[in-house]
gemmi code that builds the backbone of each chain (N, CA, C; Angstrom):
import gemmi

chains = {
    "A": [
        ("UNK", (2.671, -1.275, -4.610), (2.084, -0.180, -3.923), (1.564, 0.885, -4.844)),
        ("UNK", (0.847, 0.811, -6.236), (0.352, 1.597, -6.734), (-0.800, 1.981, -6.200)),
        ("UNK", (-0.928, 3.334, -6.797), (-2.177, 4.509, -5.948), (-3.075, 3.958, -6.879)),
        ("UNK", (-4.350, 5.151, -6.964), (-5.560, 4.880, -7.895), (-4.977, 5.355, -8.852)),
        ("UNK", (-5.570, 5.024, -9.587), (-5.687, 5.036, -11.401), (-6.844, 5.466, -11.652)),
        ("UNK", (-6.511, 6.344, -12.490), (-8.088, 6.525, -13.215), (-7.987, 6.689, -14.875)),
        ("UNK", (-8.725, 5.849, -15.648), (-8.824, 6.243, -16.789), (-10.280, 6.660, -17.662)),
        ("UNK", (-9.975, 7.395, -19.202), (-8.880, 7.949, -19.346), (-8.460, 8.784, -18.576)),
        ("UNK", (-7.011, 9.577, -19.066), (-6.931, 11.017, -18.030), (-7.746, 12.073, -18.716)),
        ("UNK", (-7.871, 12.130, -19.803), (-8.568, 13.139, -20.202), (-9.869, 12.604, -21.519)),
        ("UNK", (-10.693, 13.191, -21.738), (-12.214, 12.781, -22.391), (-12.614, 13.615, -23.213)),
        ("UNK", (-12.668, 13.847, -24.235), (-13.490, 15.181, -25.102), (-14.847, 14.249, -25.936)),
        ("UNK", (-15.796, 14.532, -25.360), (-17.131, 14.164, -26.083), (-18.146, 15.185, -26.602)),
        ("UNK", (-19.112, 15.015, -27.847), (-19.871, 15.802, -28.402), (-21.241, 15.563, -27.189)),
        ("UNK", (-21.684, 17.034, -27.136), (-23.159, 16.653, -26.285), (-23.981, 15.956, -27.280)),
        ("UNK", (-24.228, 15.007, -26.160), (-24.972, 14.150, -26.252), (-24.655, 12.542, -26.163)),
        ("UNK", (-23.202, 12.520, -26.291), (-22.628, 11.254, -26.142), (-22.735, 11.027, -24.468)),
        ("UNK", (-22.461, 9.578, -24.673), (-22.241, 9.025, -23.541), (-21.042, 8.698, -23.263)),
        ("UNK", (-20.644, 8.645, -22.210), (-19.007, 8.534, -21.581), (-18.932, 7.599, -20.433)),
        ("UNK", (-17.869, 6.913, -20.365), (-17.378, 5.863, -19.174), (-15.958, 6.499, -18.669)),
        ("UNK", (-16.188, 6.536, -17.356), (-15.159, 6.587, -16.699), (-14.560, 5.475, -15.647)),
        ("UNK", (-13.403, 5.276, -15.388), (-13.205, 4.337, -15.209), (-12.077, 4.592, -13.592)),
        ("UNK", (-12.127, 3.629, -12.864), (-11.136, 4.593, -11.339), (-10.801, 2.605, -10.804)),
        ("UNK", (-9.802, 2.412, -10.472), (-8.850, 1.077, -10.263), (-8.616, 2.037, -8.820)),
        ("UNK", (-9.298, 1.387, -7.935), (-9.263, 1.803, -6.047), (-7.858, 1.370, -5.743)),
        ("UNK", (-6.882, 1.609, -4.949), (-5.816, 0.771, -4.264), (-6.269, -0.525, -4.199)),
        ("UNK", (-5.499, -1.335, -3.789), (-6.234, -3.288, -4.201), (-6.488, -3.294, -2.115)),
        ("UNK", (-7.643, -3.596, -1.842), (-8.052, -3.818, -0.325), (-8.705, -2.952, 0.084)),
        ("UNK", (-8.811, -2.071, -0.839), (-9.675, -0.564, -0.579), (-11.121, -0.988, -0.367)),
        ("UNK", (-11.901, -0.854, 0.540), (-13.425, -1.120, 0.536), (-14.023, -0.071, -0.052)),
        ("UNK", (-13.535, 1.130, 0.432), (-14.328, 2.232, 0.519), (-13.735, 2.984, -0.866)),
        ("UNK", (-14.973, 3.726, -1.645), (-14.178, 4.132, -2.548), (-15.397, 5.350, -3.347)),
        ("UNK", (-15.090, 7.031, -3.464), (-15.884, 7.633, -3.602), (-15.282, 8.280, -5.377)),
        ("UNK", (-16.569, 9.264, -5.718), (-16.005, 10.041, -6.632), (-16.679, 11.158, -6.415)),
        ("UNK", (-15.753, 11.917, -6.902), (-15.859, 13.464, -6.922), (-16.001, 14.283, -8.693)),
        ("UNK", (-16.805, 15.639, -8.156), (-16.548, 16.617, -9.221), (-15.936, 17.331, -9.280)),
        ("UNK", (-15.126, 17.897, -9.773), (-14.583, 19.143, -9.623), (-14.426, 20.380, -10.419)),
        ("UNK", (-15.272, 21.201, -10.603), (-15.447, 22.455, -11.608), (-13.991, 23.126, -11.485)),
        ("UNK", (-14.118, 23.920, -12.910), (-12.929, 24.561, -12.835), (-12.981, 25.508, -11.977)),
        ("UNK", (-11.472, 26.227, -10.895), (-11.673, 26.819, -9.745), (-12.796, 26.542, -8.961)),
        ("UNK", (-12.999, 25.573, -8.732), (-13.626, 25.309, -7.488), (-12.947, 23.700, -6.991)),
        ("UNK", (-13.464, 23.403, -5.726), (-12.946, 22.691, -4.950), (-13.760, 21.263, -5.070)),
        ("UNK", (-13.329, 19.949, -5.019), (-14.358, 18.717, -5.275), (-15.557, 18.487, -4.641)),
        ("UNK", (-16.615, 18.124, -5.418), (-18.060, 18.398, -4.550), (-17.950, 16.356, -4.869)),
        ("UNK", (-18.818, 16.111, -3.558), (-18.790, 14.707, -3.623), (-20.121, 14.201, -4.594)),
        ("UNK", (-19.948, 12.865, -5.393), (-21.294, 12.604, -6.193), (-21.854, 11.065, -5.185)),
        ("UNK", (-20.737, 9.937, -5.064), (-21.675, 8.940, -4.760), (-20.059, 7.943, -3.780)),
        ("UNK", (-20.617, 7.340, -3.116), (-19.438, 6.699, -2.221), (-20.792, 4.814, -2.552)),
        ("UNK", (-19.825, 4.513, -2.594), (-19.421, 2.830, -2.518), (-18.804, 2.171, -1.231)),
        ("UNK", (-19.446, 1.057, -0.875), (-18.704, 0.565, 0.291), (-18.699, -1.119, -0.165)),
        ("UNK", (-17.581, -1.731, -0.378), (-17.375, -3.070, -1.708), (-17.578, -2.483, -2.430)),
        ("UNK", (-19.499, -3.212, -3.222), (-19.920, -3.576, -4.543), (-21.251, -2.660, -4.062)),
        ("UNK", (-21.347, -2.407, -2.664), (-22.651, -1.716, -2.478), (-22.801, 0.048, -2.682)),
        ("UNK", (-23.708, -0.005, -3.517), (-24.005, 2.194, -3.322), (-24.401, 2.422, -2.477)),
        ("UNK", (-24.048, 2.911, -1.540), (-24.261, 3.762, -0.183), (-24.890, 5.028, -0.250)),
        ("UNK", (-24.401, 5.624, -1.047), (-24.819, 7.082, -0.679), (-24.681, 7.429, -2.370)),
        ("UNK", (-25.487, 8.152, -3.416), (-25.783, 8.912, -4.214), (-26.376, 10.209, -4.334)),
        ("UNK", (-26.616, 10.975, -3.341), (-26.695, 11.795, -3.170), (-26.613, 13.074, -3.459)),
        ("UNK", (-25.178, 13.015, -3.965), (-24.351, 13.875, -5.022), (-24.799, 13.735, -6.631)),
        ("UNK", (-25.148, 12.522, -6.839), (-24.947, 12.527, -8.380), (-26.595, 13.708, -8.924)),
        ("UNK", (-25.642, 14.554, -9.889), (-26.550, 15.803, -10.220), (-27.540, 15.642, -10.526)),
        ("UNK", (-27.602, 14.332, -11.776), (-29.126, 14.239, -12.336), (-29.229, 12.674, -12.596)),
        ("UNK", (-30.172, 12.336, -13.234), (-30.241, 10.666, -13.583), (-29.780, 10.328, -14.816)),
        ("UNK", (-29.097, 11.053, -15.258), (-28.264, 11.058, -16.338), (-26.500, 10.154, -15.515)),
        ("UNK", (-26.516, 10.685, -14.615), (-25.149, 10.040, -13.917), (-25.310, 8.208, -13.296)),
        ("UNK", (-24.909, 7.617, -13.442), (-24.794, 6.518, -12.849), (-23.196, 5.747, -12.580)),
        ("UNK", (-23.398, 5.468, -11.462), (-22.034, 4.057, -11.166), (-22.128, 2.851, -10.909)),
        ("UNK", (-21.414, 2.080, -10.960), (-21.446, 1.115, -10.437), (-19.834, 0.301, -10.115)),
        ("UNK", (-19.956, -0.453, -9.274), (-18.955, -1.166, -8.690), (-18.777, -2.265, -8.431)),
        ("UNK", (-19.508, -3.466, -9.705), (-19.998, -5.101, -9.453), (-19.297, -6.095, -8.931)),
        ("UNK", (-18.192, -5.641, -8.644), (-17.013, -6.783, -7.909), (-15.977, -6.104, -6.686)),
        ("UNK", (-16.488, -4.488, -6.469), (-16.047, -4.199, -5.036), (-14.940, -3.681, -5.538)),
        ("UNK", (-14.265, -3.840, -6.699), (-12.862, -3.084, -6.680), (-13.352, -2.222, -7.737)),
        ("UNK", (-12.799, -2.438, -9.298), (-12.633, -1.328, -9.838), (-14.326, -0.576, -10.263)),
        ("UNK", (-13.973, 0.788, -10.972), (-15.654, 1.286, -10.481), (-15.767, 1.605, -11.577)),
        ("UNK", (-16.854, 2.242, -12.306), (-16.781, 3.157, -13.271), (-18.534, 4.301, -13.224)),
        ("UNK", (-17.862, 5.419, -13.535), (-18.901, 6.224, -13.602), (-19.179, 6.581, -15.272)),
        ("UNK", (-20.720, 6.583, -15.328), (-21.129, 6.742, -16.339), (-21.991, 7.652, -16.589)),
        ("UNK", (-21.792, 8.529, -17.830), (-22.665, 9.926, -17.726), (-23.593, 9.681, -19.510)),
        ("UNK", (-24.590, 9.680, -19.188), (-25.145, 9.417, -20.288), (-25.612, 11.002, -21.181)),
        ("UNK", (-25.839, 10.844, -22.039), (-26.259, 12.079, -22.922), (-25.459, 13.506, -22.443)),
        ("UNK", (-24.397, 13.354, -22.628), (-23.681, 14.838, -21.620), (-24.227, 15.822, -22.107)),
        ("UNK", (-23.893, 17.060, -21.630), (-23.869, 18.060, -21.245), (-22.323, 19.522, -21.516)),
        ("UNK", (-22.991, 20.150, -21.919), (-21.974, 20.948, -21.459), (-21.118, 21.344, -19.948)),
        ("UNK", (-22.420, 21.063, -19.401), (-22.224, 21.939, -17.545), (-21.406, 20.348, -17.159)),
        ("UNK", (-21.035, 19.516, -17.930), (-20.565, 18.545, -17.163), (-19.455, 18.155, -17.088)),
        ("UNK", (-18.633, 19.258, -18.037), (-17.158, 19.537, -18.468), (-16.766, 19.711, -16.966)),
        ("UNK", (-16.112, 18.776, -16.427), (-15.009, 19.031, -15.407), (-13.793, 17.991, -15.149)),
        ("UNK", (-13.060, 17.966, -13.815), (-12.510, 16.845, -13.807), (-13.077, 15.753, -12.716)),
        ("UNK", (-13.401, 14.519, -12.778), (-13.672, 13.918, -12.103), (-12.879, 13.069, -11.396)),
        ("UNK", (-13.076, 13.083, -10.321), (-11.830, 12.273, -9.365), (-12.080, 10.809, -8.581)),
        ("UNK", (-11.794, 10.311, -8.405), (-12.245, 9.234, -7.580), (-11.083, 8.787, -6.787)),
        ("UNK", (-11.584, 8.401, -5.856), (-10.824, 8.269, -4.312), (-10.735, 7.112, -3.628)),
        ("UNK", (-10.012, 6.124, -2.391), (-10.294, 5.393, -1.629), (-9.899, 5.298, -0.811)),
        ("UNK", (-10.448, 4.494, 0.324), (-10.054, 4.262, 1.608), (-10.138, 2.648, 2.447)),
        ("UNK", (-9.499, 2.428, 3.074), (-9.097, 1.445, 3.843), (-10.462, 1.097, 4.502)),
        ("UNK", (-10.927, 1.643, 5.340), (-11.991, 1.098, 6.083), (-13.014, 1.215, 6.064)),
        ("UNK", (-14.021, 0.740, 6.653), (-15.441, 0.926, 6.328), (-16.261, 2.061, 6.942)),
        ("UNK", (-16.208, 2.997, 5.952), (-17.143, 4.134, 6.122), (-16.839, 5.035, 7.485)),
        ("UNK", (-15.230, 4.890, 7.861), (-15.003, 5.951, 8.922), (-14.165, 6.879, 8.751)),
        ("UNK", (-15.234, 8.297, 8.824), (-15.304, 9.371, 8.785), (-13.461, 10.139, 8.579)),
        ("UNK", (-12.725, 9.209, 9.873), (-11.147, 9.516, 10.257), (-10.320, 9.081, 9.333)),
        ("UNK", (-10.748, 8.046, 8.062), (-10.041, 7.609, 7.264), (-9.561, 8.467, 6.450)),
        ("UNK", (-8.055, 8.356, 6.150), (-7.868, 9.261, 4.504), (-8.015, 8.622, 3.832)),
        ("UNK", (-8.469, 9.321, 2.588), (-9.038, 8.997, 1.601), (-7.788, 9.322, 0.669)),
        ("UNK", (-7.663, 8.498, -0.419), (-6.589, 8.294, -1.736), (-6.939, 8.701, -2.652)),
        ("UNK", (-6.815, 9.587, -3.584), (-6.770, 10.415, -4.504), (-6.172, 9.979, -5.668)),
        ("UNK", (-7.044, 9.465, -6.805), (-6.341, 9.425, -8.037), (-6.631, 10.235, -9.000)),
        ("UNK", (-5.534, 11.232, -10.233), (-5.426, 12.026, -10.735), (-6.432, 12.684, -11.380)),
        ("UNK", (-7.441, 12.013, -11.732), (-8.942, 12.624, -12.334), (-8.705, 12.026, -13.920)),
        ("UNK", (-10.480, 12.229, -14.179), (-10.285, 12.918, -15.387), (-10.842, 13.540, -15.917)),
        ("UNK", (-10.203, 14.417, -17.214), (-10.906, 15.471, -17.206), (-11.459, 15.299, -18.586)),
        ("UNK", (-12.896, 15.825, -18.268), (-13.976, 15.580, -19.496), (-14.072, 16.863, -19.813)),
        ("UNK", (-13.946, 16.998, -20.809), (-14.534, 18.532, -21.849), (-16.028, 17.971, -22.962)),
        ("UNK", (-16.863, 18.758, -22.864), (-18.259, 18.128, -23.151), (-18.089, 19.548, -24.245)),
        ("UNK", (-18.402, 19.277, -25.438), (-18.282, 20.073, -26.696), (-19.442, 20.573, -27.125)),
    ],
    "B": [
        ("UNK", (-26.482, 22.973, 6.781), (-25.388, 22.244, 5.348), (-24.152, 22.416, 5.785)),
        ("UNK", (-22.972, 21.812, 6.196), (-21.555, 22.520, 6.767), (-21.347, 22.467, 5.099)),
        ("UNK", (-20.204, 23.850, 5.882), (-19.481, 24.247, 4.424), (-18.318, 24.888, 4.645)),
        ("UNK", (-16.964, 24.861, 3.774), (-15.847, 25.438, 4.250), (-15.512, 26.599, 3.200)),
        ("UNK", (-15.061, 27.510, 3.847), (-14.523, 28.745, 2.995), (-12.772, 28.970, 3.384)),
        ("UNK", (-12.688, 29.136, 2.158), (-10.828, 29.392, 2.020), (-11.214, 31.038, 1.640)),
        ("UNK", (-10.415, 31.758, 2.558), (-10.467, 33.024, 2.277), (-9.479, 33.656, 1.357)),
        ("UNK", (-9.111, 32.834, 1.073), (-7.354, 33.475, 0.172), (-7.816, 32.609, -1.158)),
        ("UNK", (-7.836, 32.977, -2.563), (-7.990, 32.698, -3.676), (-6.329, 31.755, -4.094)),
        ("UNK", (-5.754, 33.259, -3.612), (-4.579, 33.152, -4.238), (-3.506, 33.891, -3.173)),
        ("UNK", (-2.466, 33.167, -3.466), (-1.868, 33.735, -1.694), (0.462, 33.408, -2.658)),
        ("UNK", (0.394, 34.268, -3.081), (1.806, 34.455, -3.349), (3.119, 35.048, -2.606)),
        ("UNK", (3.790, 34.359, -2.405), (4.799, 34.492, -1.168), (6.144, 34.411, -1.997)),
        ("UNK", (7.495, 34.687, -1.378), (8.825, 34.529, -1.627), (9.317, 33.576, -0.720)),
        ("UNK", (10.058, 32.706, -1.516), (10.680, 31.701, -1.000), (11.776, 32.271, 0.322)),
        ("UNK", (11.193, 31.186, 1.172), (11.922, 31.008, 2.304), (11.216, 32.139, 3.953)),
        ("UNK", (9.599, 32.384, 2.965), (8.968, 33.472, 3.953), (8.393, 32.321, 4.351)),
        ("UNK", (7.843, 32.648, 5.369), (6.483, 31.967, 6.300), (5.107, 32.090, 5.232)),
        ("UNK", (4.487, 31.205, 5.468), (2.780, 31.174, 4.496), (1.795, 30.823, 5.702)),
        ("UNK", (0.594, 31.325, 5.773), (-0.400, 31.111, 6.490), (-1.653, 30.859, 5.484)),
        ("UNK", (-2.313, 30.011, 5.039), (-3.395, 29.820, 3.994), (-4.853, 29.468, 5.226)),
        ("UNK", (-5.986, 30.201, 4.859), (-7.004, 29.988, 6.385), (-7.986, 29.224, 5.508)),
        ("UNK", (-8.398, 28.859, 6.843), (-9.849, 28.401, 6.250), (-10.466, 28.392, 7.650)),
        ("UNK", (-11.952, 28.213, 7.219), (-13.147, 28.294, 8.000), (-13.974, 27.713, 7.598)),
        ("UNK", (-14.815, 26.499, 8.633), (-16.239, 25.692, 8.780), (-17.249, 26.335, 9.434)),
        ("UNK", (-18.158, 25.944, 8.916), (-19.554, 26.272, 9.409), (-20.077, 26.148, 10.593)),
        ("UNK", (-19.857, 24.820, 10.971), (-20.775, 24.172, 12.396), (-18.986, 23.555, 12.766)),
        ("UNK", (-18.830, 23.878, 14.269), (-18.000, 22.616, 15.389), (-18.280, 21.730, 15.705)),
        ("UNK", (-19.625, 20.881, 15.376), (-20.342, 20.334, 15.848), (-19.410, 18.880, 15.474)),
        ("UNK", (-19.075, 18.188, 16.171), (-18.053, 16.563, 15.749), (-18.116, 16.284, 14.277)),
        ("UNK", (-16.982, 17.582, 14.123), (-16.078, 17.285, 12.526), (-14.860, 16.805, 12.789)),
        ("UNK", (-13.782, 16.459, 11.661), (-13.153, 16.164, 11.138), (-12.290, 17.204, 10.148)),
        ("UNK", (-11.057, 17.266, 10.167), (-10.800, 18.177, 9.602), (-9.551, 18.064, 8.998)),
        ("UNK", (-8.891, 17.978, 7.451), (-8.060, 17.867, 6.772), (-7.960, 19.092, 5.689)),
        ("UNK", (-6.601, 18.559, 5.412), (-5.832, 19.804, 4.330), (-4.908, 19.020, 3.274)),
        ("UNK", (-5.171, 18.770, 1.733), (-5.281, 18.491, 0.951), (-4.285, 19.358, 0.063)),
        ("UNK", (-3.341, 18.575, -0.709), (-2.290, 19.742, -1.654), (-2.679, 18.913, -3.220)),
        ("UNK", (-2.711, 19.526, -4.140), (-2.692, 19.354, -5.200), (-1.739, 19.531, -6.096)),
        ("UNK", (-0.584, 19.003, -6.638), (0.182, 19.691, -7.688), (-0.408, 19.509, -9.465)),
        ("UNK", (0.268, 19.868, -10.330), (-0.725, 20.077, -11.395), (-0.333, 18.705, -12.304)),
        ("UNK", (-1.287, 18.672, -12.397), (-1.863, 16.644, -13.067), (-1.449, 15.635, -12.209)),
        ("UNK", (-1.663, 16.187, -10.844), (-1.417, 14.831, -10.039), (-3.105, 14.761, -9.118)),
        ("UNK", (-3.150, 13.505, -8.417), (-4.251, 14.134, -7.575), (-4.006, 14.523, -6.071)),
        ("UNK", (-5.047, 14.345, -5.395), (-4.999, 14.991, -4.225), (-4.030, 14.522, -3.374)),
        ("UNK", (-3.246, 14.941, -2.623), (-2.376, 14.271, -1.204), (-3.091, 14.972, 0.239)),
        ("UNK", (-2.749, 13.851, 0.917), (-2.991, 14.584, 2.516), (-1.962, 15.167, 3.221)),
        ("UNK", (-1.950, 16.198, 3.546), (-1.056, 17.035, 4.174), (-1.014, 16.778, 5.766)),
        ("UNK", (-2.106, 16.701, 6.519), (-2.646, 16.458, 7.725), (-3.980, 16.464, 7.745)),
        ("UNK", (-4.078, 15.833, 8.915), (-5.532, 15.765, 9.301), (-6.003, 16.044, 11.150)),
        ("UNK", (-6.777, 16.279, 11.517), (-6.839, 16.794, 12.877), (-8.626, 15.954, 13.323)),
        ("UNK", (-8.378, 15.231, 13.936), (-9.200, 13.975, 14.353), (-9.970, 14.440, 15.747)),
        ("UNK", (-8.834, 14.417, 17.144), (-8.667, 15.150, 17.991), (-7.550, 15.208, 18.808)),
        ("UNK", (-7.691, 15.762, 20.177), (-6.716, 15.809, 21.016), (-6.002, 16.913, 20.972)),
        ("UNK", (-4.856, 17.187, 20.737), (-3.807, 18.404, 20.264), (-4.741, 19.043, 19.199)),
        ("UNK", (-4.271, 20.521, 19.764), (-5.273, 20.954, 18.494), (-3.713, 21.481, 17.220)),
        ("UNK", (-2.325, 21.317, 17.894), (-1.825, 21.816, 16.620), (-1.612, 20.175, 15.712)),
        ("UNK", (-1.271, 20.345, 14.653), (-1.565, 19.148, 14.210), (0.042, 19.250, 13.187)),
        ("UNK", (0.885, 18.390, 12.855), (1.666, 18.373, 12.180), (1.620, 17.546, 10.875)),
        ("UNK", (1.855, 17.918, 9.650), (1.981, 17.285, 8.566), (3.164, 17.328, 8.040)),
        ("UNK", (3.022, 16.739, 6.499), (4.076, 16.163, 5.801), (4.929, 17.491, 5.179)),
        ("UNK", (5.918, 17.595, 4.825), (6.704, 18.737, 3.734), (6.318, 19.772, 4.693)),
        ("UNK", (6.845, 19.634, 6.706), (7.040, 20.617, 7.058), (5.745, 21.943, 7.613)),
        ("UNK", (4.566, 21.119, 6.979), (3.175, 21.880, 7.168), (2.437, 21.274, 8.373)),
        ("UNK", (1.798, 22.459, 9.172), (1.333, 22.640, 10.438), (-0.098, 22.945, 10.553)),
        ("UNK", (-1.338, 22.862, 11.064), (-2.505, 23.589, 10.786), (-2.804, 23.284, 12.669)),
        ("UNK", (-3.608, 24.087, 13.254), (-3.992, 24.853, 14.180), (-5.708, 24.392, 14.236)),
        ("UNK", (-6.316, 23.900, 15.089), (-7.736, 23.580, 15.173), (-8.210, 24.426, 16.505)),
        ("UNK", (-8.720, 25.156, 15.590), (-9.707, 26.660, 16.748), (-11.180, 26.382, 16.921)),
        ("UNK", (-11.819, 25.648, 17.820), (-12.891, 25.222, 17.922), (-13.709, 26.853, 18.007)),
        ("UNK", (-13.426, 27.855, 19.056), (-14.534, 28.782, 18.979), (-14.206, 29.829, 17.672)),
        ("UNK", (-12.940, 30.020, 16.990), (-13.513, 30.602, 15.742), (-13.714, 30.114, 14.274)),
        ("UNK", (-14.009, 28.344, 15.138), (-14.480, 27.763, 13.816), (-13.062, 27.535, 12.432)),
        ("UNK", (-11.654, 27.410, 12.699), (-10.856, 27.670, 11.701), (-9.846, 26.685, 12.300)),
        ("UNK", (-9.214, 26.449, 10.885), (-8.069, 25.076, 10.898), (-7.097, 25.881, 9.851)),
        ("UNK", (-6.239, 26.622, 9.880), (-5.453, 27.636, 9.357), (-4.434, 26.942, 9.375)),
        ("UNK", (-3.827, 26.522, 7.737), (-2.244, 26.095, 7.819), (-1.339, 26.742, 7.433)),
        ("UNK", (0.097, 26.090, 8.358), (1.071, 27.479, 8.092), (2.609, 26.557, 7.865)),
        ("UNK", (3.486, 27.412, 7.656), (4.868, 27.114, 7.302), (5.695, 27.816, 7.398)),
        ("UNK", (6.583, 27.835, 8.363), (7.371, 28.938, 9.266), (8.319, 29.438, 7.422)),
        ("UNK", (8.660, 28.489, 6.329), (9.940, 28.809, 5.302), (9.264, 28.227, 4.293)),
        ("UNK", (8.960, 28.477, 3.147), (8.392, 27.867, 2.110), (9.707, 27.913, 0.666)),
        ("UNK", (9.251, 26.763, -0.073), (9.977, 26.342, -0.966), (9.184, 26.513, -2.564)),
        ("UNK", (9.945, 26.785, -3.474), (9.592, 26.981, -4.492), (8.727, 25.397, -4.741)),
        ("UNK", (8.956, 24.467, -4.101), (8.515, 23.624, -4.760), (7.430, 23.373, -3.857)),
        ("UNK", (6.745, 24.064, -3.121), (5.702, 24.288, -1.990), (4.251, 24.751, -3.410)),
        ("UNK", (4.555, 25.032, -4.615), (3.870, 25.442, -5.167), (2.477, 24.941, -6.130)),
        ("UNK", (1.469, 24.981, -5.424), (0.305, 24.185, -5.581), (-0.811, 24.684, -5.311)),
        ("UNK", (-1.880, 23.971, -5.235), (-3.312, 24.460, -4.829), (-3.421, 23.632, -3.598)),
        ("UNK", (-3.855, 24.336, -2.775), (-4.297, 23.502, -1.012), (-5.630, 23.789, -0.884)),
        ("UNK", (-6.373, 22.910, -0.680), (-7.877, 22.245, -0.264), (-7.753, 22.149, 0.995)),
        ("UNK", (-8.956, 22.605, 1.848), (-9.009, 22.399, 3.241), (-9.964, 21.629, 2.885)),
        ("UNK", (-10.823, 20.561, 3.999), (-11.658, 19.844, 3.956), (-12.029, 19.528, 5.056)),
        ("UNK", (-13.716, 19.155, 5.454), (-14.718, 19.032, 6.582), (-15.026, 17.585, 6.539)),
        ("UNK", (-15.172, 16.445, 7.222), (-16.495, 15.725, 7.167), (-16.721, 15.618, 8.738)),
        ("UNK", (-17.855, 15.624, 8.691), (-19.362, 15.829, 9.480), (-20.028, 14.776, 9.874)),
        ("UNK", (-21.115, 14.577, 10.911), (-21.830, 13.188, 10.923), (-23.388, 13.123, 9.957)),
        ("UNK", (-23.684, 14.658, 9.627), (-24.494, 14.915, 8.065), (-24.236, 14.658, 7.105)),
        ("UNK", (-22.819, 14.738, 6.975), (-22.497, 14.562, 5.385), (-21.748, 12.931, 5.386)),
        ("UNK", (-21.571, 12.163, 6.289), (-21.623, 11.056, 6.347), (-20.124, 11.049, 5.903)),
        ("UNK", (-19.325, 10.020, 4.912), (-18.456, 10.072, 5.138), (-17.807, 10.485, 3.861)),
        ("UNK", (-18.408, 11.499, 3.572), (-17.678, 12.337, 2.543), (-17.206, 13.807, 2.707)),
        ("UNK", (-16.153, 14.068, 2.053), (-15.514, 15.223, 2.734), (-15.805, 16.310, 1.664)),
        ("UNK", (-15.938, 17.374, 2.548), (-16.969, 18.822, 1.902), (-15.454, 19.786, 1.891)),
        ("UNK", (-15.206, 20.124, 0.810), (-14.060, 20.865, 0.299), (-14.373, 22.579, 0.508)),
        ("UNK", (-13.174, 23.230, 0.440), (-13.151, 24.587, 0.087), (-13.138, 24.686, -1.358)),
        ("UNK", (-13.101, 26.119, -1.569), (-12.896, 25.913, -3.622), (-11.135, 25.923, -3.564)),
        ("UNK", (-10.435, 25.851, -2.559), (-8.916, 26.184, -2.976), (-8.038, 27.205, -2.700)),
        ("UNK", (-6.878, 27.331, -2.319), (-5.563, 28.716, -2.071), (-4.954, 28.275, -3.194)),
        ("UNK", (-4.437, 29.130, -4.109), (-3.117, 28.850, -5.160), (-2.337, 29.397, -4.736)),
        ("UNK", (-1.421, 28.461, -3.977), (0.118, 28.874, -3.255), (0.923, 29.002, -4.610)),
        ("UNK", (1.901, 30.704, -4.705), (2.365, 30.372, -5.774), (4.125, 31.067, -4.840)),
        ("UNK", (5.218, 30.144, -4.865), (6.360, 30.693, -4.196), (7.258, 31.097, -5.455)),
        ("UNK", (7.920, 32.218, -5.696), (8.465, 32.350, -6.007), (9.954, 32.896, -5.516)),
        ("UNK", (11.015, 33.009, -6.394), (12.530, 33.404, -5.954), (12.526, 34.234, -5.589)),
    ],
}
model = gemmi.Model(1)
for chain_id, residues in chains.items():
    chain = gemmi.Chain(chain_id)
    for i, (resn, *xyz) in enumerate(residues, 1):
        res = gemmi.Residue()
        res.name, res.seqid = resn, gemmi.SeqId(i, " ")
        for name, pos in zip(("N", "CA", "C"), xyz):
            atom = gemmi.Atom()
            atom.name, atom.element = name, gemmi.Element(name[0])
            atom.pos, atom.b_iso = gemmi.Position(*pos), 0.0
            res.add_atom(atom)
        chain.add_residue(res)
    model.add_chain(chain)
structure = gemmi.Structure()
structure.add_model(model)
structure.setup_entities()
């Protein structure tokens, strides 16, 4: 019965590097999102997954961000050429069913990127 | 755009008082509505959630939240709080706009002390 995982927990990169993040959904999880979260502020959503499919990107800030999810379980977000403004913690989440609204969503610990 | 506001930044209490932490959405329009605790380097937990029906809603570790359709607010409370009550609480919206992602407050820092 382990929760999400996310690795690493924490990231320090020079701007301009590129970074992988990495989020292990609960095992049966379809649904599975990630979040931003600035310091003092609350998680803004970037992109939700449903399997292996992107659903919704919406969130992701610039085209510098990309994810992917090629086998429906584990995911990874990737931020190319960072940024300073991109220092936060990132979270990623999942859920049991397909894309309903009533589901809770699972919370794994983040991580947190500091962009230098 | 729905959007939620936590009116309390920071909301410090003495153990074993009552806590009320508010929040407020934008639109009533068929939301969804949860409350989210954070302790520090863990991630998010669900406290409750309020779907429909009853509008008081009961959660885990003793926490209660209240769904007020005309003033727009899902306000959670706790008749006795515990030092170990001490965290950041996220209220949270989803919407049939925002599809099925949930639109956060920036946060209450519940801090209980002795």
């Amino acid at each position: 019965g382990a929760g999400v995982s996310q690795s690493p927990r924490y990231k320090v990169a020079k701007r301009g590097q590129d970074v992988a993040l990495r989020c292990d959904p609960i095992s049966g999880h379809v649904s599975l999102f990630w979040y931003q979260q600035a310091l003092g502020q609350g998680p803004e959503f970037l992109t939700y997954f449903q399997n292996e499919a992107q659903l919704d990107k919406s969130g992701l800030p610039s085209d510098r961000f990309f994810a992917e999810r090629p086998e429906g379980s584990v995911s990874t977000l990737k931020i190319q050429r960072t940024q300073q403004e991109d220092s936060a913690v990132y979270l990623c989440a999942s859920s049991s069913m397909l894309g309903q609204r009533t589901d809770t969503q699972y919370f794994g610990p983040g991580t947190r990127l500091t962009v230098l | 755009a729905q959007s939620v506001t936590q009116l309390d930044s920071q909301v410090p209490v003495f153990e074993e008082a009552p806590v009320e932490l508010r929040c407020n959405y934008s639109s009533s329009v068929s939301v969804y509505l949860f409350w989210y605790v954070q302790y520090p380097n863990q991630g998010l937990q669900l406290l409750l959630k309020y779907l429909s029906g009853s509008t008081l809603v009961k959660g885990i570790n003793g926490f209660e939240a209240e769904f007020n359709k005309s003033q727009t607010s899902f306000h959670l409370r706790k008749p006795s709080v515990h030092i170990s009550d001490t965290a950041e609480y996220f209220c949270a919206v989803s919407d049939h706009q925002a599809g099925t992602a949930l639109i956060f407050g920036k946060g209450t820092t519940l801090s209980v002390s002795s």
